[in-house]
C-alpha positions as CSV (number, residue, x, y, z in Angstrom):
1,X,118.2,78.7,102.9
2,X,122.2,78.5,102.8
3,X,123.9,79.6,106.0
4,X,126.3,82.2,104.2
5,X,125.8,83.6,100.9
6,X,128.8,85.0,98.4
7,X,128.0,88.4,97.5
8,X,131.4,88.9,95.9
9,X,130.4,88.8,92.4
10,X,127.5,91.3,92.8
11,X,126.4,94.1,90.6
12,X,125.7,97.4,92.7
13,X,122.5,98.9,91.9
14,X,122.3,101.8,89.2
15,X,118.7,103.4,90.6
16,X,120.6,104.1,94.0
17,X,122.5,106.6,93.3
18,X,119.6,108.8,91.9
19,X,117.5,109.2,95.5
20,X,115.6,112.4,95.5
21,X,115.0,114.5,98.3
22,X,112.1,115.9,99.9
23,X,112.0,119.9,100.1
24,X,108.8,122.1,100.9
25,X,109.0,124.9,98.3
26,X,106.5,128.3,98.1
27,X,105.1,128.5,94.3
28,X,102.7,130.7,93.5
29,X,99.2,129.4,92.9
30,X,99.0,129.9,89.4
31,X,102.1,128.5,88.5
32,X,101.6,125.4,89.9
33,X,98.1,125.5,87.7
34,X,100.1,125.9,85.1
35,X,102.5,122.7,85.6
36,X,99.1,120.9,86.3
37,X,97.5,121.8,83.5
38,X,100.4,121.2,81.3
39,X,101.1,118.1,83.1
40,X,97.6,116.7,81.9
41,X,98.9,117.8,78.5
42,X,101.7,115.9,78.3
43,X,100.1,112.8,80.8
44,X,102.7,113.0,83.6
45,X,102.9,114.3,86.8
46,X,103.1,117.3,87.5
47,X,105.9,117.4,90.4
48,X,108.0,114.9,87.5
49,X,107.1,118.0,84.8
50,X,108.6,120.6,87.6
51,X,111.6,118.5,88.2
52,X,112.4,117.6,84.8
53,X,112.4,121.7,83.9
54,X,114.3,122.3,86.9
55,X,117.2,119.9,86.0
56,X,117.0,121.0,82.4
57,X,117.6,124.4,83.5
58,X,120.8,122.9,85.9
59,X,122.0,120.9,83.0
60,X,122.1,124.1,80.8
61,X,123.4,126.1,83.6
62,X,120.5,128.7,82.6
63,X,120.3,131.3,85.4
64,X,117.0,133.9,86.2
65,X,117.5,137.2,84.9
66,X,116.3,139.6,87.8
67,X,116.0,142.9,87.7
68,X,114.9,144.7,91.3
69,X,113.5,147.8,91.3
C-alpha cells in the first residue's frame, strides 16, 4: 500500500448526486394494492412504480385537480 495516493485525476461519481430520501407517507389501503398489484404486472417494485409516477407527474409539472365541497 503506497503512503499517499494522487486523487487529482479522479472522476466524481454520477450515482451520488441522485440519493433518495426517506419520508413516511399516509396512502390509502387500496391504493397501495393497486401499485402492488400493478407492480407484479410490470415485475418491479412497487415503492420504484410509485416513485417513477410521482416524478413523471414533477417532470410534466401535472398538478391535482381538487374540488372541496
Amino acid at each position: 500500500m503506497k503512503k499517499e495516493y494522487d486523487f487529482t485525476n479522479t472522476v466524481k461519481n454520477p450515482y451520488t448526486a441522485k440519493v433518495k430520501s426517506t419520508i413516511t407517507i399516509r396512502l390509502d389501503k387500496e391504493t397501495v394494492e393497486y401499485f402492488k398489484e400493478l407492480s407484479a404486472k410490470v415485475d418491479l417494485p412497487y415503492q420504484t412504480l410509485i416513485n417513477s409516477y410521482l416524478t413523471d407527474c414533477a417532470m410534466k409539472k401535472i398538478q391535482p385537480k381538487i374540488n372541496w365541497q
